[in-house]
N, C-alpha and C positions, 0 to 999 in steps of 0.2 A: 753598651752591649745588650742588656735588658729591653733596649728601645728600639734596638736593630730587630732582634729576634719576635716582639710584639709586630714590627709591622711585616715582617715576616711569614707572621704566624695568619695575621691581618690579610694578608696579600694570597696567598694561598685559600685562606676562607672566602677571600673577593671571587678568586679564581674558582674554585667549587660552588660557588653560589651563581657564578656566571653561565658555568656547563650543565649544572641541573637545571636551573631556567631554559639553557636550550633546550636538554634531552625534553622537558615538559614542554613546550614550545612544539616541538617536533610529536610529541603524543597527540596535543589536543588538536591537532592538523590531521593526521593520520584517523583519530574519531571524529573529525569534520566529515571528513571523508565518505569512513564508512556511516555515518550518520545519514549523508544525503544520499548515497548510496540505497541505504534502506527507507529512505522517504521516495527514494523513485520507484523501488519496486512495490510499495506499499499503493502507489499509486497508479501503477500499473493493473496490479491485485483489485482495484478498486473498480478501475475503468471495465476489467475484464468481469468483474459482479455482475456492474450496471447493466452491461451489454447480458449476460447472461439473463438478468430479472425482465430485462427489457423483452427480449427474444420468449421467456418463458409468459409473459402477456401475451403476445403475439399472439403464441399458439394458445393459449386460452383462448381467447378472443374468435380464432377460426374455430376451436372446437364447439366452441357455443353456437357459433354459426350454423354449424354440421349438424348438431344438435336440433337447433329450430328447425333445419331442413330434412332432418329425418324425422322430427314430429312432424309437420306440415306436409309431406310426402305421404305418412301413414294416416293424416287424416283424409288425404286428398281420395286413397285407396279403398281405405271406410268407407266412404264417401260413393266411392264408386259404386262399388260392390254392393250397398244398401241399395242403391237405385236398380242394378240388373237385379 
């Protein structure tokens, strides 16, 4: 009787240890998930920087442009003007 009741007791424990192994099974899936989930928009978030940093060169780059050409414009005007 004592030996029925152990594996019993045994069997049931098997049985609990099988379903919380799923239920954790079925978690760590679910954080897979949301895991790459936030790796793609982290990645997304990234690309849209790059392009940002990228774009904000850009326009440096032309304003420096604008820059030498309204210096060289107003020397060009000096320039003029000293000669009349």
């Amino acid at each position: 009787m004592k030996k029925n009741i152990a594996i019993i007791v045994l069997s049931l424990l098997s049985l609990f240890l099988i379903l919380f192994s799923y239920i954790k099974g079925k978690e760590a899936e679910k954080n897979l998930i949301l895991a790459r989930n936030s790796m793609k928009e982290a990645q997304l978030h990234k690309t849209k920087a790059e392009e940002e940093a990228a774009n904000a060169l850009r326009i440096q780059t032309i304003s420096e442009r604008v820059q030498a050409d309204a210096e060289r414009t107003a020397a060009e005007l000096k320039a003029c003007r000293s000669r009349n």
